[in-house]
Residue, then its C-alpha position, 0 to 999 in steps of 0.5 A: x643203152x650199152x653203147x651210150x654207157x661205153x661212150x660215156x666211159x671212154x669220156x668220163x669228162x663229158x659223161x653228164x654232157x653226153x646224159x644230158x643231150x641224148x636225154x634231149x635230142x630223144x624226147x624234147x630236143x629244143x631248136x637251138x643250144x649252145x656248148x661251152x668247152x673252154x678246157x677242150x672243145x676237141x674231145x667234146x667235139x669227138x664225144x658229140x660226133x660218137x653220141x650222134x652216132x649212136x642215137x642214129x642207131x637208135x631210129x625205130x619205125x617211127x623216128x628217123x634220127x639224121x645229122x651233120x657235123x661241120x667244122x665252121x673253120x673248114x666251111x669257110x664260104x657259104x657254098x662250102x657251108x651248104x653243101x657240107x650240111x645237105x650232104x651230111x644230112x642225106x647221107x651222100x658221098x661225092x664220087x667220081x662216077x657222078x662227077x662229085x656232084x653234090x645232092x640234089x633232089x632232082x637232077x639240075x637242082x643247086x642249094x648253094x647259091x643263096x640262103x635261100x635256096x639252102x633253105x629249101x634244100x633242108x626241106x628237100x633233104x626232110x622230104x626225101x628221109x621221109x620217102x625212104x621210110x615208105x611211111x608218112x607217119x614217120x617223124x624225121x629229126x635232123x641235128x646240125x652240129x657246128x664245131x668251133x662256132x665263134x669262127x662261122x660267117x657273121x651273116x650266117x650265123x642268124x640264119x643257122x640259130x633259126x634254121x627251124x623256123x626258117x624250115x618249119x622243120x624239126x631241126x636242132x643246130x648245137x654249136x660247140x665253143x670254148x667261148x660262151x655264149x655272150x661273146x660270140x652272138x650277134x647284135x641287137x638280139x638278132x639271134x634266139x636265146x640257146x639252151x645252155x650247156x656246159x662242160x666241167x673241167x677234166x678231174x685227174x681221174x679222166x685225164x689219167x684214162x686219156x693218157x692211158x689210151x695214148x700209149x702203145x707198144x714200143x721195142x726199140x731195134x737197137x741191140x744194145x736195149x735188146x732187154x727190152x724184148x725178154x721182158x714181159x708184156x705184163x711187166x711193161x703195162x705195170x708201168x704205163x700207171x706210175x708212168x702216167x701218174x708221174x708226168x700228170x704229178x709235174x706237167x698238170x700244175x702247169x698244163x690242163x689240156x688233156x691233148x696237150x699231156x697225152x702229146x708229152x706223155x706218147x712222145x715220152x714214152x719211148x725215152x721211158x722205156x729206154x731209161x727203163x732198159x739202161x738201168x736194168x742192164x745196168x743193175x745185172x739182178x734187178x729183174x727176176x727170170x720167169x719161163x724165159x721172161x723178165x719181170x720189173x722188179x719194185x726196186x727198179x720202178x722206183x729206180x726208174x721212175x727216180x731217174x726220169x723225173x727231172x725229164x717230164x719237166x725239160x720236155x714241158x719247157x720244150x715241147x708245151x710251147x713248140x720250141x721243139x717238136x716230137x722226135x720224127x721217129x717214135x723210137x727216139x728217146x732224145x727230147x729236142x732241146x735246140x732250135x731247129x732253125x735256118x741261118x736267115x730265121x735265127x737272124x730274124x729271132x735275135x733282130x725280134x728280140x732286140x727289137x722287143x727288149x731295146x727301146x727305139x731311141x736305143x737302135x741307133x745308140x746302140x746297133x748303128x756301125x758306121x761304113x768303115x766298120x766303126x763302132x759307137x760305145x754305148x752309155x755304160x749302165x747297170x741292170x738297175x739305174x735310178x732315174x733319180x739320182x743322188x735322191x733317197x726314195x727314188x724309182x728304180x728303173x728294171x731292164x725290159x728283158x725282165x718285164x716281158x716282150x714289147x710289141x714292135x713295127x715289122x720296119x723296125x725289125x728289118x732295120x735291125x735285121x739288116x745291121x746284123x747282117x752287115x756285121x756278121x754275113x761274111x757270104x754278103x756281095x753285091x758284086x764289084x759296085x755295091x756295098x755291104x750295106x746295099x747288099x744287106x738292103x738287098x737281102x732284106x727285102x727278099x721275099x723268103x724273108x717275109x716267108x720265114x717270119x710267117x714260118x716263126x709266127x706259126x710256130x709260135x715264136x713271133x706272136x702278132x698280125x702283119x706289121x706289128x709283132x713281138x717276140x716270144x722267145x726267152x733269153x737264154x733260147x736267143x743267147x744259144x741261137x746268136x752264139x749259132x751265128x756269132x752275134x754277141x747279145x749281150x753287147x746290144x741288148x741295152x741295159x745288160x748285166 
């Protein structure tokens, strides 16, 4: 039981959950049961991993404990499904050697061809734990573990709830989701009815102790932080606490993933121990020297902590939603603050925003130019117009940009892309018989186009499926990157201040 106290401290949010199962799966375990985690079904997954870990120790003479971890996003095919599960469960490791050929129980045997044929290779798989025990009274049990279970096949997941009693075998398959239950089981009750379980939301405490394991030592190379190096190790692990402690004060209001804080608080960390640096070579006698080492003072933790307050909220509008990503190295302290895009997305980004803040019947209005380079003057307006005018009482008409992105054809955005292109592409030729516009067509329907608004969407800048987006980007990223390519935003988005 040391093993199972240790794994429940090192997750204090699962602690009940990981009691609760090992209480099961050791006396009683029902045939089916289902996890909701809809706070962080990574770390849940992790603990169950661990937990299967131990309790396979745990075999004796007279039960054998086998079991089977799989990601049902990585099993995307059922081939990939059934092998993964026979494996798993017999403890076999494709090699070279053999020619990475999966188990089987009798050379030439193949359990990935039907269902049923996986059916018979779980007996097999039983069968032959059981012949290694050289006892026929033993008691095998073998556990499934499906994580991310709302992404399994539709036509599998009624066979995987009644794997059991498909087998006739002593088998429990627990699937893991952020979703319940009610959402994610077949129709018209095809499946059983699961043993519920549920996992409470992270307290501060075992969010505190997840931050905690993600720091780690750090000692910049710069000769100008070389402070850093004399001041003792104690002195450096008193701050990870009020480090801690700080950034869960500002970013857990708005972040409750722990995977999420604990990416913040590792790539903050350098940049702490930075500031850290600069204040005590600032100060000259903030720090005491004791047998050739530097302890932190009270005075300068406060300092320190003062001064670094204000960057655990950039880097949360920052970093949280991916407009920027982690310094490549650790041992930068500067937090990303710009847009790290090509010329072709950029242009991409700000024909999104327009496409998601102007209404369609204001393209022509408001971004058309005609041949020779003309401009059409767009309708003056202000922020607020009524659309009753000379009426006390009437409507008052807000600006889309206030009211949130809209979504919009992937055709649209094109059309608008190509514009910007004519105007402000000076590099645009076509050679000596076409024009800007035929070249701006050209560049267009280029097939790295469609490349880069796949790259956007991944990082979370377009939200949407093929061929209808919408924009993710507030203004003021838009402003910088259009000032990046020298496209007035203001003039084009309708409505503007």
């Amino acid at each position: 039981m040391a093993d199972l106290a240790t794994l429940s401290s090192s997750y204090p949010s699962q602690g009940t959950l990981i009691a609760t199962l090992h209480a099961l799966l050791t006396a009683t375990p029902p045939s089916f049961m289902h996890i909701t985690d809809a706070h962080c079904s990574r770390l849940t997954s992790c603990a169950l991993k661990r937990l299967l870990d131990v309790i396979a120790l745990e075999s004796d003479h007279k039960t054998v404990y086998a079991s089977a971890s799989i990601s049902a996003v990585a099993a995307f095919t059922p081939r990939i499904l059934f092998d993964s599960i026979l494996n798993a469960l017999a403890r076999h490791s494709p090699t070279w050697d053999d020619g990475c050929a999966n188990w089987s129980c009798t050379d030439g045997a193949r359990y990935n061809e039907s269902l049923d044929s996986f059916i018979w290779g779980i007996k097999d798989v039983h069968d032959y734990l059981r012949r290694n025990r050289n006892d026929a009274a033993v008691e095998v049990r073998m556990v499934l573990l499906v994580e991310r279970a709302e992404r399994l096949l539709p036509e599998l997941m009624v066979a995987l709830t009644r794997l059991a009693e498909l087998t006739q075998t002593p088998l429990t398959t627990i699937f893991t989701s952020s979703l319940p239950w009610y959402d994610i089981k077949p129709p018209l009750g095809a499946a059983p009815d699961p043993y519920h379980l549920y996992v409470d939301p992270p307290n501060q405490k075992s969010t505190l102790q997840n931050l905690s394991t993600s720091l780690t030592e750090y000692l910049p190379s710069g000769s100008h932080y070389s402070i850093l190096t004399r001041i003792s190790k104690e002195s450096i692990q008193s701050l990870q606490a009020p480090y801690i402690s700080a950034l869960h004060s500002v970013c857990g209001h708005f972040v409750s993933d722990p995977d999420e804080l604990t990416y913040l608080s590792a790539t903050l960390w350098p940049a702490f121990l930075d500031e850290l640096a600069r204040l005590a070579t600032e100060g000259g006698v903030d720090y005491e020297e004791e047998e050739g080492e530097l302890d932190i003072t009270d005075e300068l933790k406060l300092r320190l902590l003062k001064a670094f307050s204000p960057k655990f909220r950039e880097a949360l509008d920052v970093l949280y939603p991916r407009l920027g990503s982690a310094p490549a190295s650790s041992l930068s302290s500067q937090v990303p603050s710009r847009l790290n895009l090509t010329r072709t997305e950029k242009y991409i980004l700000i024909a999104s925003y327009l496409a998601s803040t102007n209404p369609t019947k204001s393209d022509m209005r408001m971004l058309y130019r005609g041949s020779e380079g003309g401009r059409r003057k767009r309708r003056k307006s202000s922020v607020l117009t009524s659309s009753r005018k000379g009426k006390d009482g009437a409507a008052i008409k807000v600006p889309q940009r206030l009211l949130g992105p809209t979504a919009f054809p992937l055709d649209r955005m094109m059309a608008i892309l190509g514009n910007l292109m004519v105007e402000h592409e000076e590099d645009l030729d076509f050679g000596n018989e076409g024009t800007r516009e035929r070249a701006a067509e050209v560049e267009v329907g280029r097939a790295g186009l469609l490349g880069a608004i796949t790259t956007l969407t991944q990082a979370h800048l377009l939200t949407g499926t093929w061929p209808t987006y919408k924009c993710a980007v507030g203004y003021e990223a838009v402003l910088e990157v259009a000032r990046d390519v020298g496209v007035s935003l203001g003039e084009r988005i309708w409505e503007a201040p």
